[in-house]
C-alpha positions in Angstrom: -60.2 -17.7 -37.4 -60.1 -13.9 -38.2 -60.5 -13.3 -34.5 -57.7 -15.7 -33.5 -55.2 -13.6 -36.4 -56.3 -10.1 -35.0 -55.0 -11.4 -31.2 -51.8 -13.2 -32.7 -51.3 -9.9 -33.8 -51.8 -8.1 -31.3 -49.6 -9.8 -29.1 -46.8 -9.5 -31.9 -46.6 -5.5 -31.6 -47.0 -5.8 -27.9 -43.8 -7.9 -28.0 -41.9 -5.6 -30.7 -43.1 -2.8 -28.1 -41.4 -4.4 -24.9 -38.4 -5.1 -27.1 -37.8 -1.9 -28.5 -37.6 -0.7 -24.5 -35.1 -2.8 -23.8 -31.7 -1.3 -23.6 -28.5 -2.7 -25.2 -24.8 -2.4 -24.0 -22.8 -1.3 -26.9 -20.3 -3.9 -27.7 -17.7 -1.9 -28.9 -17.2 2.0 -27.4 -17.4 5.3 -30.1 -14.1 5.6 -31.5 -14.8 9.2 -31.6 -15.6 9.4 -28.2 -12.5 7.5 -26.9 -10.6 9.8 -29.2 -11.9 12.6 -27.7 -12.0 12.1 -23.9 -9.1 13.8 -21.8 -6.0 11.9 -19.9 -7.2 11.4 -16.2 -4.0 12.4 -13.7 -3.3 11.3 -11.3 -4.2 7.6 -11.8 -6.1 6.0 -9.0 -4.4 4.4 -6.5 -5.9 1.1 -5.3 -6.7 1.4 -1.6 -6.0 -1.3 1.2 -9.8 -2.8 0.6 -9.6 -3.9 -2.9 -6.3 -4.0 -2.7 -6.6 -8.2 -2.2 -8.7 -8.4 -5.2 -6.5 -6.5 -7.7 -3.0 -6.9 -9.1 -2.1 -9.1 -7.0 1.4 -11.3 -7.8 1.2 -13.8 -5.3 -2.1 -15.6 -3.7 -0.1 -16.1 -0.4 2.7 -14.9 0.9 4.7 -16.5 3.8 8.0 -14.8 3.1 8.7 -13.4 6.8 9.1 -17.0 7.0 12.3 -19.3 6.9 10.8 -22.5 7.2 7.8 -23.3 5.0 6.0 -26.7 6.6 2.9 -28.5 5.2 0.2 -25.8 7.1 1.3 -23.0 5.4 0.1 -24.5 2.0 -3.4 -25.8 3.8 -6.2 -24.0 1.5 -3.9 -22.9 -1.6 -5.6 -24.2 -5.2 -3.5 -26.0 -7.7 -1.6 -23.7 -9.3 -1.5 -21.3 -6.6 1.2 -18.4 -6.5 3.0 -18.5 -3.1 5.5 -15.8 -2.4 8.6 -17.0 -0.2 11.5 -15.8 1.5 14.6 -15.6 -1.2 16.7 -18.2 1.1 13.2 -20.4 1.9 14.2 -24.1 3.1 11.0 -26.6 3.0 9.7 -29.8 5.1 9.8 -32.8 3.0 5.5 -32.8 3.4 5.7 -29.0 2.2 7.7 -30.4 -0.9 5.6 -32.6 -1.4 1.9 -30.9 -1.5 4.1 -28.1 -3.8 4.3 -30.8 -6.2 0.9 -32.1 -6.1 -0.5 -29.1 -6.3 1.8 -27.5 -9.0 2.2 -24.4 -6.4 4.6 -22.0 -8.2 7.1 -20.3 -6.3 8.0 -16.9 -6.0 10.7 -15.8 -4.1 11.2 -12.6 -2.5 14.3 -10.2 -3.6 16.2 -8.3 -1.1 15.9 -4.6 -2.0 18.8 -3.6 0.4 20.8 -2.3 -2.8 17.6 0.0 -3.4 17.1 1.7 -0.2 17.9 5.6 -0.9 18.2 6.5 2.3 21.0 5.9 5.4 19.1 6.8 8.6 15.6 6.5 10.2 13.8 7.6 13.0 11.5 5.8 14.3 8.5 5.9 17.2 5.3 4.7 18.0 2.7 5.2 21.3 1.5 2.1 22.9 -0.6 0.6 20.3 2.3 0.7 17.9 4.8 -0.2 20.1 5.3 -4.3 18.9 5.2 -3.1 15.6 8.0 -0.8 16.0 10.0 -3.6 17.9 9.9 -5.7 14.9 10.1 -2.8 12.5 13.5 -2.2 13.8 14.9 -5.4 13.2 13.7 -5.0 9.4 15.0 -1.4 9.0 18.5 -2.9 10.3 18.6 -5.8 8.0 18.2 -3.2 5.1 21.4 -1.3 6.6 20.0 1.6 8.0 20.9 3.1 10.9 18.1 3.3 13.3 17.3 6.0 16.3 14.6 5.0 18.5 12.8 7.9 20.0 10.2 5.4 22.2 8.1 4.4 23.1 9.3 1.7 25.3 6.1 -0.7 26.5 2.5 -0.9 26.0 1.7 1.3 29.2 0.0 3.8 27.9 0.8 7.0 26.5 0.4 10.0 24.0 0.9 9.3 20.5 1.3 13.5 19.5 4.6 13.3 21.9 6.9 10.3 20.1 5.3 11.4 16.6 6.6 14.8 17.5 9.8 14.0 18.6 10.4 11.6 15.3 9.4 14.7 13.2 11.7 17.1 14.9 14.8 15.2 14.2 13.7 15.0 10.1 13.0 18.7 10.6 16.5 19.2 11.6 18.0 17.0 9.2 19.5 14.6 11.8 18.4 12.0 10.0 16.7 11.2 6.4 13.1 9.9 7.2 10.8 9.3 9.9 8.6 6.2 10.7 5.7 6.9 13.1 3.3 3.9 14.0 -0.1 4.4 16.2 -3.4 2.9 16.0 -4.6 4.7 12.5 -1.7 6.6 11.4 -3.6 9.4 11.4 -2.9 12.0 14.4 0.8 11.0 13.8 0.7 12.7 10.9 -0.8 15.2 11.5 0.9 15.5 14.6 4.1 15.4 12.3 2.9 18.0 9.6 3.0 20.8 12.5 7.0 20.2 12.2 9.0 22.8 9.8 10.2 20.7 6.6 8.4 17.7 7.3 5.9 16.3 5.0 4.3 13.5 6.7 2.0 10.8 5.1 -0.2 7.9 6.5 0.1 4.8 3.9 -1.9 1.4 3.9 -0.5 -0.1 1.2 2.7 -0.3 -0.9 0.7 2.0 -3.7 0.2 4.6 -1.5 4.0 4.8 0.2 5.8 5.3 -3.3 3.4 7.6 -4.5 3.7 9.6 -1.3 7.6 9.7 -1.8 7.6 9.8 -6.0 5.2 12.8 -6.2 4.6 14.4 -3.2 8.9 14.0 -1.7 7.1 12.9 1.9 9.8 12.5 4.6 8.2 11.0 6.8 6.0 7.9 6.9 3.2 7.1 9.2 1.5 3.8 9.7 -2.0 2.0 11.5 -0.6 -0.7 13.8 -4.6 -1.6 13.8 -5.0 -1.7 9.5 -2.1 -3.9 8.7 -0.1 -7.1 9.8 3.6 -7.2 9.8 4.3 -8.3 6.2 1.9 -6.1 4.7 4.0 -2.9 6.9 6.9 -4.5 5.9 6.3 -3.9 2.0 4.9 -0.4 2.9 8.2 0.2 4.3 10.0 -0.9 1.4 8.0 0.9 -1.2 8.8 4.3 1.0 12.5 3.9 1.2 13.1 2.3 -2.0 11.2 5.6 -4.0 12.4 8.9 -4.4 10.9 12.6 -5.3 12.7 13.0 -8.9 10.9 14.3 -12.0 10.2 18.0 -12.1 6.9 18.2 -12.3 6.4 16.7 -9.0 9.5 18.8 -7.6 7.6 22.4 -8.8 4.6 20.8 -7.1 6.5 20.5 -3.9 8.1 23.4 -3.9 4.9 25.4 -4.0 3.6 23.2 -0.6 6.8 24.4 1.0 6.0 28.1 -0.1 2.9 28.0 1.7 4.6 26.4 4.6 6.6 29.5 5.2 3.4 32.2 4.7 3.1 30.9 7.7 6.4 31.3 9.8 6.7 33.4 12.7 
């Protein structure tokens, strides 16, 4: 018996031993530490990856189209969030499977009355070309007048010559922004950023477009034909030309990236 009590114990401190190694999540975090810690600027900005998994409004959105039919709710959960166009008409099926499924509607506004701008230029190489086609339509149903510097097909070509030519006519002020499309975005802009008084910025998401206008007064916007569809350029698009470079802080930070511009003026 003795023998058996000197094991049982044993095996006790062995387990207090294993226990005490254990680490614990603290359920609440120290006040003083939270108290403490310094604001983080700028926030993050949630980039086109995640961008499906966080804040989104909607779990669907079919507002590009005018006619919503029973295959465009095919997969959506009950209770599902599906983003239309503001003037959506539905098949009687479509009705339907909405009210089955208790699908709530949201309806996309027109943000024509918030576009700060009047004119765009717009240009693409080969890659970006279809998206520039319907881009134009869009940019024209927000009432902005549109100048098309090419290109004007798929045959191939070099992007560093339409994004140039798109630049040059925001450097000169002949019109209020530039839209560049290519496969990436990427050698557009920086294509673009060669041009006197343009600031040129490649966006994948909406995030990322107002940001570029609100505190960093971009004037140009350039956009991956090959990282987004049509509806996700679309909002990009909105978000840039609805946004505009207006507390100080930002302004003063501008200002200094044009200063450095002209060091470097010939």
């Amino acid at each position: 018996m003795a023998q058996d009590k000197e094991t049982r114990d044993r095996v006790r401190e062995l387990v207090k031993q294993v226990l005490a190694n254990v680490p614990v999540e603290d359920e609440q975090p120290n006040q003083k530490t939270t108290e403490q810690a310094p604001e983080i600027f700028p926030q993050r900005v949630v980039v086109n990856s995640l961008k499906n998994e966080i804040g989104r409004e909607f779990d669907r959105d079919e507002s590009a189209k005018s006619l919503i039919a029973e295959d465009d709710l095919r997969g959506l959960d009950f209770g599902a969030k599906l983003r239309v166009a503001e003037n959506a008409r539905f098949t009687p099926l479509a009705h339907d499977l909405i009210r089955e499924k208790n699908i709530e509607l949201i309806k996309k506004q027109s943000r024509r009355g918030s576009v700060k701008m009047q004119s765009v230029a717009v240009g693409s190489d080969h890659g970006g070309f279809p998206v520039k086609e319907q881009l134009k339509n869009f940019l024209a149903e927000l009432g902005l007048q549109v100048r098309d510097f090419g290109t004007d097909s798929t045959d191939a070509v070099d992007y560093p010559d339409f994004a140039h030519a798109v630049a040059r006519a925001v450097g000169e002020k002949s019109v209020d922004v530039g839209i560049i499309i290519d496969g990436a975005g990427i050698g557009s802009a920086m294509t673009a950023n060669k041009v006197p008084n343009v600031r040129a910025a490649a966006c994948y998401n909406a995030a990322l477009a107002r940001n570029s206008r609100e505190h960093n007064g971009a004037n140009v916007l350039t956009l991956g034909s090959g990282q987004n569809d049509i509806n996700e350029i679309k909002e990009i698009v909105e978000a840039f030309l609805s946004s505009d470079l207006t507390e100080e802080r930002h302004k003063k930070r501008v200002g200094k990236i044009d200063a450095i511009e002209r060091q470097y003026k010939f």
